[in-house]
C-alpha positions in Angstrom: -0.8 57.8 -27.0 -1.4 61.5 -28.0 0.3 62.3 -31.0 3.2 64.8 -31.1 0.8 68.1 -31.4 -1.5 67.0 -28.2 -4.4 65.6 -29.9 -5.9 63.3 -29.5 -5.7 60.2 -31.4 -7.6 56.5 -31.6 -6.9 54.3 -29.2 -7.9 50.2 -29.4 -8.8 48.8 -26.0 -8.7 44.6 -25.4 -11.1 43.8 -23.5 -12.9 46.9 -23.3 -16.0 44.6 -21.5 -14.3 43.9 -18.3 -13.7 46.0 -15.0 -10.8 47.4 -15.9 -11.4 48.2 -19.6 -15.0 49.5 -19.3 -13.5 52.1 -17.1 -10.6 52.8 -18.8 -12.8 53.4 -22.5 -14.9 56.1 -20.6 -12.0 57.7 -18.7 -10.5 58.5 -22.6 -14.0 59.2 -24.3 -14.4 61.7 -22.0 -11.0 63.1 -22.9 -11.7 63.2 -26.4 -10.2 60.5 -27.6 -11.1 58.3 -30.4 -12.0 54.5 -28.9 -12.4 51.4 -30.5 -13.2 48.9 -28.2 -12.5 45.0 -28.7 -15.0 42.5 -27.5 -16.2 39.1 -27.9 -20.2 39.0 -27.6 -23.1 41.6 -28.6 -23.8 42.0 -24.9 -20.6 43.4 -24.8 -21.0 45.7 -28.0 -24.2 47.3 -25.9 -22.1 48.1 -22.5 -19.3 49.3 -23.3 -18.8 53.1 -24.8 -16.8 53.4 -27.6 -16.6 55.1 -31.0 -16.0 52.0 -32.4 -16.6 48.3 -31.5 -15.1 45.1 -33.0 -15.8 41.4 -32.5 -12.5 39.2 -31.8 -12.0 36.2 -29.3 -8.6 36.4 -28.5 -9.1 32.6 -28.7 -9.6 32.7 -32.3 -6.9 35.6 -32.6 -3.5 34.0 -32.5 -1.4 35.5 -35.1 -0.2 39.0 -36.2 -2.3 38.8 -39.5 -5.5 38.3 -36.9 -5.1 42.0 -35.7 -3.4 44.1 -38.7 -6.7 45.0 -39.8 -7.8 46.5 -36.6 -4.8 48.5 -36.1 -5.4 51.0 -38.9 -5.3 54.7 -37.7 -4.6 53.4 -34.1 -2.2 55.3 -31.7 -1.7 53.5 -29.4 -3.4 50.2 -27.9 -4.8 49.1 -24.3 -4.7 45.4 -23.4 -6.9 45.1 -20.5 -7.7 41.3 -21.4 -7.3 38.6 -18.4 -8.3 35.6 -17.1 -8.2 33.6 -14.2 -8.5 30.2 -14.8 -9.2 28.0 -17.8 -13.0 27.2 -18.3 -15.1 26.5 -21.3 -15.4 30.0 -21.6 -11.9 31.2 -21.4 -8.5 30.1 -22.0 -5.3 31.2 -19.7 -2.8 30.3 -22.9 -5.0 32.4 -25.5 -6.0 35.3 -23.1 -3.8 35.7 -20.9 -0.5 35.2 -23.8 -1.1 33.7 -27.1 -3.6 36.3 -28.1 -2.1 39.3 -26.9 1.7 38.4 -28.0 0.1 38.8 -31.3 -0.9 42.0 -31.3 2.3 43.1 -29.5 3.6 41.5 -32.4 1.0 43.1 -34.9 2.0 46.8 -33.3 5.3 46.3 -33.6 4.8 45.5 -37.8 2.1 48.5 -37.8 4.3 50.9 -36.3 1.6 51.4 -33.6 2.8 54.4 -31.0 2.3 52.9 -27.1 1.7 49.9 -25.9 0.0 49.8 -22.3 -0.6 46.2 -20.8 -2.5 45.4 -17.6 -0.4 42.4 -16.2 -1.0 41.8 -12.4 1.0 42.7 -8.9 3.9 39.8 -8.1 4.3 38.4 -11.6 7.5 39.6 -11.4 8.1 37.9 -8.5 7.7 34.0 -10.9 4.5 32.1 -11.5 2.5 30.1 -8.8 -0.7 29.4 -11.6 -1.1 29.2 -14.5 -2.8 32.7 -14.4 0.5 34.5 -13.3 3.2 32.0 -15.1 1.4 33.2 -18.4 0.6 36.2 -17.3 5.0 36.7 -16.6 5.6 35.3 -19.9 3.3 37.9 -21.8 5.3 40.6 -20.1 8.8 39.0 -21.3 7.3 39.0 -25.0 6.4 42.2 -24.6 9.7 43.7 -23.2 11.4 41.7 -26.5 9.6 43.8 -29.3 10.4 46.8 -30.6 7.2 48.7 -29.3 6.8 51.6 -27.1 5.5 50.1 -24.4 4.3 50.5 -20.6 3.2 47.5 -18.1 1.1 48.0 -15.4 0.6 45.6 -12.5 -2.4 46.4 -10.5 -3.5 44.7 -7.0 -6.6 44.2 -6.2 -9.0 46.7 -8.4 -12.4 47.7 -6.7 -14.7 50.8 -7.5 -18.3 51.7 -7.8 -18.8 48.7 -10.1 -18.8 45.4 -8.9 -16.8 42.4 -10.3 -14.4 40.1 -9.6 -12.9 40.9 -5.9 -14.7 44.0 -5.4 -17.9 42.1 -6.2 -16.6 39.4 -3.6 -15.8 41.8 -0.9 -19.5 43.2 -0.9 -20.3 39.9 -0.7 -18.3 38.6 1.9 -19.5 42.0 3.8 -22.6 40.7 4.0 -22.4 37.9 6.3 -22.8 38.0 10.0 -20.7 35.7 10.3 -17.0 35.6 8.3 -15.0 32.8 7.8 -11.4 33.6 8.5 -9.1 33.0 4.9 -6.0 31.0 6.8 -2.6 32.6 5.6 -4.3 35.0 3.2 -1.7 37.8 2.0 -1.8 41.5 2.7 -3.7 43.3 -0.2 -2.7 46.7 -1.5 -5.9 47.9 -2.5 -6.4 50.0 -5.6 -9.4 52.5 -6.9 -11.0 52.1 -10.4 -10.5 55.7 -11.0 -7.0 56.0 -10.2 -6.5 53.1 -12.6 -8.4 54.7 -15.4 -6.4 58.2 -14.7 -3.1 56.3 -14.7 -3.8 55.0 -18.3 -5.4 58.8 -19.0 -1.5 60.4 -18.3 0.5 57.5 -19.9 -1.1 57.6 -23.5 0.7 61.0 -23.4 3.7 60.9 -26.1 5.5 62.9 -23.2 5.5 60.1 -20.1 7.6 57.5 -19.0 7.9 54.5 -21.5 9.6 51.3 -21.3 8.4 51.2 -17.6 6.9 48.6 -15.2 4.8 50.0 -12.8 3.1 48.8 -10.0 -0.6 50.1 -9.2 -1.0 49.5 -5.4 -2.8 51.5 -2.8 -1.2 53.3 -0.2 -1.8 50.8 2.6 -1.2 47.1 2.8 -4.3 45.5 4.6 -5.3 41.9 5.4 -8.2 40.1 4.0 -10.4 40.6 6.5 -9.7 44.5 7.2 -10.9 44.9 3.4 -14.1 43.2 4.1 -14.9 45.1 7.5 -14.3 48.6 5.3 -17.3 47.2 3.1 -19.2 46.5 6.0 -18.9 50.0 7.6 -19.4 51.3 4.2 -22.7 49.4 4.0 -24.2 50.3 7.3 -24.0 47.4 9.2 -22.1 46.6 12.5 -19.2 44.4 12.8 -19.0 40.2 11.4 -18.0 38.1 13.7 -15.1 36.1 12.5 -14.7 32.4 12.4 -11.9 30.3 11.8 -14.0 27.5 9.4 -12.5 24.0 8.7 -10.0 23.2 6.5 -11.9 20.8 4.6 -15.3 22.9 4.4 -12.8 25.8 2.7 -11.5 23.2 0.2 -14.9 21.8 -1.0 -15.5 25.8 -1.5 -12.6 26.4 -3.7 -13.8 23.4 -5.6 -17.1 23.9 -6.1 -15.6 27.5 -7.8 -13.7 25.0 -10.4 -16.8 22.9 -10.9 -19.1 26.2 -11.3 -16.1 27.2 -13.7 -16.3 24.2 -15.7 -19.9 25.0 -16.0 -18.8 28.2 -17.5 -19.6 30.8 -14.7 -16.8 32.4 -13.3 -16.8 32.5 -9.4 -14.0 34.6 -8.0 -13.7 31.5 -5.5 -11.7 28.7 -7.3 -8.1 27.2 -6.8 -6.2 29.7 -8.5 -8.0 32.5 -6.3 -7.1 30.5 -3.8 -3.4 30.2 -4.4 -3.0 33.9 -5.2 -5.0 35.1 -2.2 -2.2 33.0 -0.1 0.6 34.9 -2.2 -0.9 38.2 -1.9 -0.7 41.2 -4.0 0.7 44.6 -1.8 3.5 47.0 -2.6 4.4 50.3 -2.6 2.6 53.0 -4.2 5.5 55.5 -4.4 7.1 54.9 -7.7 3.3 54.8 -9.5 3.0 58.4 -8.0 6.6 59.5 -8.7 6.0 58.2 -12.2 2.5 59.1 -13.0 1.9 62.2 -10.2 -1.2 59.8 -9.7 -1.7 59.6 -5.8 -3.6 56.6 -5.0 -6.6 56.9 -2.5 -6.8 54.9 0.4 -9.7 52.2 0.8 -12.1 54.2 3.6 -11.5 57.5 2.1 -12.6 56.5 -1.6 -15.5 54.3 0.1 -16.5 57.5 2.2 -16.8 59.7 -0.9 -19.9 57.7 -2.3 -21.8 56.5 0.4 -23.4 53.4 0.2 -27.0 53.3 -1.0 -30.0 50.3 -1.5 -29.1 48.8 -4.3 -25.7 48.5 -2.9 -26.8 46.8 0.1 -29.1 44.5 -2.1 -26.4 43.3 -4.7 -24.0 42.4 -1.1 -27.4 39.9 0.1 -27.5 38.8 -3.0 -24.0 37.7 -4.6 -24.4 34.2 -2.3 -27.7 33.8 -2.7 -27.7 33.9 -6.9 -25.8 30.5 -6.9 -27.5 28.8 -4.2 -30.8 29.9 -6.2 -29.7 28.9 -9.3 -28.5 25.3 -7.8 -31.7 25.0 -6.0 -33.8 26.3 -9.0 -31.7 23.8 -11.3 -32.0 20.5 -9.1 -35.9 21.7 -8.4 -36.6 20.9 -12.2 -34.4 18.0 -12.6 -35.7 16.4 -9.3 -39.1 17.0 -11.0 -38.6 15.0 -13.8 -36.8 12.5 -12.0 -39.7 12.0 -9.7 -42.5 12.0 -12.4 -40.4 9.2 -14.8 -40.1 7.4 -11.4 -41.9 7.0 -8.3 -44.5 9.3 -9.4 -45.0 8.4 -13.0 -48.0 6.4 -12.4 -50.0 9.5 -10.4 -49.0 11.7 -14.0 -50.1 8.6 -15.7 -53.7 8.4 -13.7 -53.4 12.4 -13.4 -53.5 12.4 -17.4 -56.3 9.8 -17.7 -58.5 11.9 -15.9 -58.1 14.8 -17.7 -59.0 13.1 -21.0 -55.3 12.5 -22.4 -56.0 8.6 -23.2 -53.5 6.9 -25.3 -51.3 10.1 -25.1 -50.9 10.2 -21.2 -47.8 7.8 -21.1 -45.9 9.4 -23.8 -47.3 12.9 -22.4 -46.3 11.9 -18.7 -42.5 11.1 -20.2 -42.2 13.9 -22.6 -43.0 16.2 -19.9 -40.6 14.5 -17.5 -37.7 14.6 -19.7 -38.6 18.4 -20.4 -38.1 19.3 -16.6 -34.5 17.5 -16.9 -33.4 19.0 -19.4 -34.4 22.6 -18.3 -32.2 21.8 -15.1 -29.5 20.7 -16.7 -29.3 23.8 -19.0 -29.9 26.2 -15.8 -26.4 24.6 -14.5 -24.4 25.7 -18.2 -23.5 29.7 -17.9 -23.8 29.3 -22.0 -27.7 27.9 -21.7 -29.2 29.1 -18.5 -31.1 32.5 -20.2 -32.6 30.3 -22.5 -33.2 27.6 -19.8 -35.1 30.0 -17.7 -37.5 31.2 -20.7 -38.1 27.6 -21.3 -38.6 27.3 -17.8 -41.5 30.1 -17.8 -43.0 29.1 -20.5 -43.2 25.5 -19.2 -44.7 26.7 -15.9 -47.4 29.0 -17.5 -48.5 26.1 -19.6 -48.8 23.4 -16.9 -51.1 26.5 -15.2 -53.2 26.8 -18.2 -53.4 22.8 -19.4 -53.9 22.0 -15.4 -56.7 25.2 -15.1 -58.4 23.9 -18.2 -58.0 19.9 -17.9 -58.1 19.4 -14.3 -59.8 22.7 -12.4 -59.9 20.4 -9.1 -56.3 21.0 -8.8 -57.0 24.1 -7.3 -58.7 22.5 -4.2 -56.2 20.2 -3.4 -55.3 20.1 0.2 -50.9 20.7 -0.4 -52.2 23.4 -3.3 -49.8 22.3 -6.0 -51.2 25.1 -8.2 -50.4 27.7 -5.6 -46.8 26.8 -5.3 -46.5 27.8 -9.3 -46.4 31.2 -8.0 -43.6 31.4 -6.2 -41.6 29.0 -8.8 -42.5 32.2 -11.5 -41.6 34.5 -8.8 -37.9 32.8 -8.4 -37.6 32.3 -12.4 -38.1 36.2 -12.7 -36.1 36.7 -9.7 -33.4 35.2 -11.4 -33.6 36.7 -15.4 -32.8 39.6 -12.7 -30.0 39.2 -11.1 -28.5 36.1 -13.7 -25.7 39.0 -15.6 -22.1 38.8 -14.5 -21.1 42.2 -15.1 
C-alpha cells in the first residue's frame, strides 16, 4: 500500500521466487517501491529483484513471533506463496495455511497497512484437494483479522515465463499428436502482466479493500483450445488429437506423485488432475470494474511477442528432461547392477589386465556401487546437481584410468570408449536444462 501522501512505501512479498511473485516484485521495483522479497534458498536470493531479500521456509514459520521481525517499516505485504501438493519439498498445511495465517496474524499485531493474498479461482466454491480445502481456509482466517486486506483468485496464470501450466501448455504444444484430457473444465486464462498491474493499483491506500476478486480472462476456453493457441504461437500446424486410455492417463497422473515424492514438481499429478476436471473460468468484469484492469485475451497477448527459438526449444524439451533424467538415472544404476552381477567377472579379468592385482575385486565393487548410487541420487530433486557432477567426474576418470591402464580399449569392435562421449554429452545436456524455474 502507498502511504497517505502517494509514496511509495516497502512492501514484503511471500514467495517472491515463484511465477506470480517474481513478476509481481519487478512490476513494484519499477514503480519505485521499496521490496523485500521472502524466499527459501540462495538460488532464490539470486533471481529474484528486490531491495531486500530474507530467508524463511514458511515450514519453519508457523507463529506470529516467526514474522514480527520482518515486518518492520513494511506497508503493506504480498502473499504470493502456494503449493500444489505435499512432497518432500513442500507442505500444503504450512504453505498453503499454517504459515501464512501467521503473518496475517503478525500484520494484524504490527499494524501492517494491506494485505494482498493470491488464493486460487473456485475456492470459494468448497474444497476438492487438499490444495483448495486449505487454500479456502486461509482465506476465512484471513477475512477474521482485523487487517486491510484484498484476496485475489487467479485462473490459470501464463506469460513470457514458463512455469507451472504455462510451462505445460508449451509443452503439450509440442506434440504431434495430443491426448484428449476427458472432462477437463473450461479455463479462464489470465496474463502475467495483468496480474502484476492488478497488484500495482491495489497497494494504493485509495482502492477497494476488504474485497475478493476474481482474476480471469475474458474468454472461457477448453483444454485443448489453450494448447492449439501455443501451437499457432510456436509456428507449427495443427496436433492431432487423441482420445488416450483411461488407464495410460492414470499411470501418468501417478508417475507426477511418484516424481513428487522424489521432490520434483510435475504440473501432472492427482491434484492437477482433480482441479483440471473442476476447472477454473469466470467472469472478468468485476476485476475490471474494480481494478480498471482489462484483461487481454490469450491470442492477442501471445501475438504481441512472437514466438522465437528458444521458445520452440524449451516446448521439445519439457518431456524430454524427465524421460532423460530417468533414462540417464536407470543407465548408471543398470551399470552397476550389471558389473556386481553378470558382468563382474569381465571387470574382475578387465582389472587383472590392467595391473590392479589384489585390488581388482574390491576395485570392480567399489566402482559398481559408485554407479548405483549416482543413479539413485539423479532420481532425488534435492541430489541430482550434485549427482551429475559426480557423474562427470566418474566418466572422465574411467576415460583417463581406461586410456592409461588399458589403451586397447580403444580398438574394441562395440567401442565402449566411444560411447563415453555421448554419456558426457547427455550429463552436460542435462546441468542445462535440470532448473525448474
Amino acid at each position: 500500500m502507498e502511504s497517505s501522501d502517494s509514496q511509495p512505501g516497502c512492501i514484503l512479498i511471500v514467495g517472491a521466487s515463484g511465477l506470480i511473485g517474481s513478476a509481481v516484485a519487478a512490476r513494484l521495483r519499477a514503480d519505485g517501491h521499496r521490496v523485500r522479497a521472502v524466499v527459501r534458498s540462495e538460488e532464490g536470493r539470486r533471481r529474484v529483484p528486490a531491495d531486500e531479500h530474507i530467508m524463511v521456509d514458511l515450514r519453519d514459520a508457523l507463529q506470529p513471533a516467526d514474522w514480527l521481525p520482518h515486518l518492520a517499516g513494511v506497508t503493506a505485504v504480498v502473499n504470493c506463496a502456494g503449493v500444489l501438493q505435499d512432497s518432500p519439498r513442500d507442505s500444503t498445511s504450512a504453505a498453503n495455511f499454517r504459515g501464512p495465517a501467521a503473518l496475517f496474524d503478525a500484520c494484524a499485531q504490527a499494524g501492517t497497512g494491506r494485505v494482498i493474498h493470491f488464493s486460487a479461482l473456485g475456492v470459494g466454491e468448497g474444497g476438492v484437494t487438499p490444495f483448495s480445502r486449505s487454500k479456502e481456509a486461509l482465506e476465512h482466517h484471513l477475512e477474521s483479522t482485523e487487517v486491510d486486506w484484498v484476496i485475489l483468485r487467479p485462473s490459470v496464470v501464463v506469460g513470457r515465463a514458463a512455469y507451472g501450466g504455462s510451462a505445460l501448455f508449451r509443452g503439450l504444444a509440442s506434440l504431434p499428436v495430443l491426448p484428449r484430457v476427458q472432462g477437463a473444465g473450461r479455463i479462464s486464462i489470465v496474463q502475467l502482466e495483468d496480474v502484476a498491474e492488478t497488484v500495482r493499483r491495489l497497494v494504493r491506500a485509495d482502492t477497494p479493500s476488504r474485497v475478493t476478486i476474481d482474476l480471469a480472462g475474458p474468454e472461457a476456453l477448453e483444454f485443448e483450445q489453450v494448447v492449439a493457441h501455443y501451437r499457432r504461437w510456436l509456428g507449427w500446424p495443427p496436433a492431432r488429437v487423441i482420445r488416450p486410455m483411461p488407464l495410460l492417463m492414470a499411470a501418468a497422473y501417478r508417475l507426477g506423485d511418484m516424481a513428487g515424492a522424489f521432490g520434483w514438481r510435475p504440473p501432472v499429478r492427482t491434484t492437477a488432475e482433480v482441479e483440471i476436471r473442476r476447472g477454473a473460468a469466470a467472469s472478468s468484469q468485476e476485476w475490471t470494474a474494480l481494478t480498471g484492469v482489462e484483461p487481454a485475451r490469450l491470442e492477442d497477448a501471445l501475438a504481441r511477442e512472437p514466438a522465437s527459438v528458444q521458445e520452440r526449444w524449451f516446448s521439445r524439451l519439457y518431456f524430454l528432461k524427465p524421460l532423460a533424467i530417468a533414462v540417464f538415472a536407470f543407465f548408471w544404476i543398470l551399470t552397476g547392477v550389471v558389473s556386481l552381477g553378470p558382468g563382474y567377472d569381465i571387470g574382475l579379468a578387465l582389472m587383472r589386465e590392467g595391473g590392479a592385482g589384489a585390488l581388482s575385486g574390491p576395485s570392480v565393487i567399489a566402482g559398481g556401487l559408485a554407479d548405483i548410487a549416482i543413479g539413485l541420487a539423479l532420481l532425488w530433486r534435492r541430489t541430482a546437481r550434485l549427482a551429475l557432477f559426480a557423474a562427470l567426474a566418474i566418466t572422465i576418470f574411467y576415460v583417463l584410468a581406461g586410456t592409461a591402464i588399458l589403451p586397447r580399449l580403444w580398438e574394441e569392435p562395440l567401442g565402449p570408449m566411444m560411447k563415453v562421449w555421448p554419456i558426457l554429452a547427455l550429463n552436460l545436456i542435462l546441468f542445462a536444462i535440470l532448473d525448474e524455474r
